[in-house]
C-alpha positions in Angstrom: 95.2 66.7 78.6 94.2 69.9 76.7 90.4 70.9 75.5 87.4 71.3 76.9 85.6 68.0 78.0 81.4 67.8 78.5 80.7 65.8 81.5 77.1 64.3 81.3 75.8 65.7 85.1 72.2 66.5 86.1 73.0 70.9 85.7 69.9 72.5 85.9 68.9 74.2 83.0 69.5 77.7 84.9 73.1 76.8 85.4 72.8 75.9 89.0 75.3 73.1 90.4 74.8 71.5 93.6 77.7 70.4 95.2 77.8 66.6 94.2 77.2 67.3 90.6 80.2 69.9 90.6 82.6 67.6 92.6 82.1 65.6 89.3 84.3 68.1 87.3 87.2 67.6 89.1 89.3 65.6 86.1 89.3 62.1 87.8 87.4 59.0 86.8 84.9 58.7 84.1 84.5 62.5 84.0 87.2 64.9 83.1 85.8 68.1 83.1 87.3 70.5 85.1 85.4 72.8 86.6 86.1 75.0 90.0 83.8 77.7 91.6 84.9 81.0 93.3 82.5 82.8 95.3 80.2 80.6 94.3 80.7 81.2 90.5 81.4 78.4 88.5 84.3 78.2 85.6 85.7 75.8 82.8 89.5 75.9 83.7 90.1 73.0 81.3 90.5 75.7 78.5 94.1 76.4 78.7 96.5 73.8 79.0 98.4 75.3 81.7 95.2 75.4 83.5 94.5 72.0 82.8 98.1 70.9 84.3 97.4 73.2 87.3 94.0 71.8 87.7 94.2 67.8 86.8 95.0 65.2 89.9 98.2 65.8 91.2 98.7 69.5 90.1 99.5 71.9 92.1 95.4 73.3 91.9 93.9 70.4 91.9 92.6 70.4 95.3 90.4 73.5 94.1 88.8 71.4 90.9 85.3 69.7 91.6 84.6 72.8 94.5 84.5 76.0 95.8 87.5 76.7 98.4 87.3 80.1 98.3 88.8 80.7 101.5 92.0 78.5 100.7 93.3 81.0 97.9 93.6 83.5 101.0 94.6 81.4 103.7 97.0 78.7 101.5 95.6 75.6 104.1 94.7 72.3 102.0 93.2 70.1 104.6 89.1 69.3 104.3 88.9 71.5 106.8 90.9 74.3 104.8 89.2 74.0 101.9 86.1 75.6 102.6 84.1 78.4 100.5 83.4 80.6 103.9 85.0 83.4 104.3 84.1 84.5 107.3 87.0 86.5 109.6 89.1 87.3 106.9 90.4 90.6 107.3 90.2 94.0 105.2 93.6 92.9 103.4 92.5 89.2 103.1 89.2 90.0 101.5 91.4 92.7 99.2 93.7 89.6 97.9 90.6 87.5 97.3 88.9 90.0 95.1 91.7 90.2 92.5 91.3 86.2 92.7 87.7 86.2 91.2 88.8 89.3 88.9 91.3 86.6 88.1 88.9 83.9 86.8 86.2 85.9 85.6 88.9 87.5 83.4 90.8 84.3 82.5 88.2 81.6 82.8 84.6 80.8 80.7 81.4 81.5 83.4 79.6 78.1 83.2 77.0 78.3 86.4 76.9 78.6 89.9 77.2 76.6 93.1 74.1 76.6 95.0 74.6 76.7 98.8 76.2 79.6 100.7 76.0 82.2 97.9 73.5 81.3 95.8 69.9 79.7 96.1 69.0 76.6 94.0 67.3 79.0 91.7 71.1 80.6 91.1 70.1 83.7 93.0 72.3 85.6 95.2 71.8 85.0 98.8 72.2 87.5 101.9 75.9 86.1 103.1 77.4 86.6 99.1 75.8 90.7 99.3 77.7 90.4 102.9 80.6 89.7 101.2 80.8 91.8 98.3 79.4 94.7 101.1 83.0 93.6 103.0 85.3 94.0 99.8 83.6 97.4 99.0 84.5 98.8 102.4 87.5 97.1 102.5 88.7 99.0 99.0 87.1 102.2 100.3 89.3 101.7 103.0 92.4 101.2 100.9 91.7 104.2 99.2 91.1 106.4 101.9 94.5 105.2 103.4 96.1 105.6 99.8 94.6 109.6 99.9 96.2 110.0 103.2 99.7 108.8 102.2 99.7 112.0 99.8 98.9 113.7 102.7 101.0 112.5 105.5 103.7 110.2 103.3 105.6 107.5 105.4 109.1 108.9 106.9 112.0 107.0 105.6 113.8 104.6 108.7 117.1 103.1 109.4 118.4 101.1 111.9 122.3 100.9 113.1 123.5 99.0 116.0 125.8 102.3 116.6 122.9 104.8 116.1 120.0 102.6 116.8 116.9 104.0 114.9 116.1 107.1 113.0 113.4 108.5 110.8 113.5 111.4 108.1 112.0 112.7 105.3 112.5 113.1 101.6 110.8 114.7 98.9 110.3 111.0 97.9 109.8 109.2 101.4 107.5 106.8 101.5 107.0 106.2 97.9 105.3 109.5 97.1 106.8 111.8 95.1 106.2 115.6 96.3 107.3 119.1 96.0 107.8 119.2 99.6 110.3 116.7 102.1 108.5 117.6 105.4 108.9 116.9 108.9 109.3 113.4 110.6 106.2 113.5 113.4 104.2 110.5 115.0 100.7 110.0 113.8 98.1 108.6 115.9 95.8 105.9 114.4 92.8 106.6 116.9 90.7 103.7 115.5 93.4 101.0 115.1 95.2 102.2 117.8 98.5 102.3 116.7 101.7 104.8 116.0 103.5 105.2 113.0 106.2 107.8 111.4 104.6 110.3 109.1 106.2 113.3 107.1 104.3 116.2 107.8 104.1 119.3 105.5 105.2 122.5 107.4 104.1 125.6 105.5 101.3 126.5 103.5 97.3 126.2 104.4 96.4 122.9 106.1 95.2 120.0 103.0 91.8 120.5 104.9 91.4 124.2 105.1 89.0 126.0 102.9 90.0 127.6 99.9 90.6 131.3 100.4 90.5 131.5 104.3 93.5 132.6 106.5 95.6 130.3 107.8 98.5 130.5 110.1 101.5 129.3 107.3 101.8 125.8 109.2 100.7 123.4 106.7 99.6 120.6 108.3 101.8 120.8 111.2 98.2 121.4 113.3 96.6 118.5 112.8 95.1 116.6 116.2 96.7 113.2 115.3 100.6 114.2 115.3 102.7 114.8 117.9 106.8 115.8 118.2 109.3 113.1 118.6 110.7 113.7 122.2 114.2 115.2 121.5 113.9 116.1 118.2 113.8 119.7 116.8 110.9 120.7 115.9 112.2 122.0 112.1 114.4 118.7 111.6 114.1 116.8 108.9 115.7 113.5 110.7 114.8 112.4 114.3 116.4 109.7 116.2 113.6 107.2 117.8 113.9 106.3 121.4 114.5 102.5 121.8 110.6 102.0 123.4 109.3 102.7 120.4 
């Protein structure tokens, strides 16, 4: 099976699908168009033929032919149940993985309609849940790139475990990933909001990243800051800390 295939279904003349008339396009029977939605956007993945392979009965797509189960690209659960286009409780990381999927197909795959129903209205408009969405994925990357800003700040320490040493952190001028001019000082940062601890590498000389341009500062870098605090144990001017086994 390769090439496109028309399949003679009541579509509107605005593109719109309803459900039965998509599930129609799912390669099987008289009808072998293959047609999948994503968010409620509709594509012809018969075009390729690895995406006809993928997307044809008994490939390993196939269950997403004929529907939209959004939610199951994310969550990987093929039952009825699993295949569903809601995406409701997915979390910021979740919601990040699903956007590069309908970059994916709107990249990859020809636009053909839409799926009327939970993000779009018979007319093919967008309804309130689908802005919801998108409204999620746009915090959920200004999120990611608030947290990527910060890692330039306050890198990730390096960590080792040893059943002779047990655990210890440090820094590097490359720790973390980030490449600097500076290695730092292993400290614990406090994630108010989530909650949670982690090991950062803290600059320790210089104005703090926040400080205004031009003001005095006391030489500390960012050793200052509200949301650190000293491993118990550790010098304060070390570069490697041992961590106590509770944490």
């Amino acid at each position: 099976y390769v090439g496109s295939f028309f399949c003679r279904s009541k579509v509107t003349a605005k593109g719109v699908f309803t459900a039965e008339e998509l599930a129609r396009y799912d390669g099987s029977g008289e009808c072998l168009g293959l047609y999948l939605a994503v968010l409620g956007r509709v594509y012809d993945v018969s075009e390729r033929a690895e995406g006809a392979e993928l997307y044809m009965p008994g490939g390993g797509y196939s269950r997403f032919a004929g529907r939209d189960a959004s939610r199951a690209y994310i969550t990987g659960e093929f039952t009825e149940e699993g295949l569903t286009d809601d995406l409701n409780g997915l979390s910021d990381e979740n919601l990040l993985s699903f956007s590069q999927w309908v970059d994916f197909y709107e990249k990859d795959y020809t636009f053909v309609g839409k799926l009327s129903g939970r993000y779009y209205t018979n007319d093919g408009e967008p309804t309130d849940e689908l802005r919801a969405v998108w409204a999620a994925i746009e915090r959920a990357k200004e999120k990611e790139y608030l947290a990527h800003e910060k890692s330039k700040i306050f890198p990730p320490c390096n960590s080792e475990w040893t059943p002779q040493k047990g655990s210890s952190v440090w820094c590097s001028k490359s720790s973390g990933g980030v490449e600097r001019s500076w290695a730092g000082v292993p400290r614990q940062y406090f994630e108010r909001d989530a909650g949670s601890v982690r090991c950062v590498c803290v600059r320790t000389t210089g104005p703090p990243s926040n400080h205004p341009k031009g003001a005095s500062h006391k030489n500390r870098g960012d050793l200052d800051d509200p949301h650190l605090k000293e491993y118990p144990g550790c010098p304060p001017t070390s570069d490697t800390c041992k961590v106590p086994d509770s944490q």
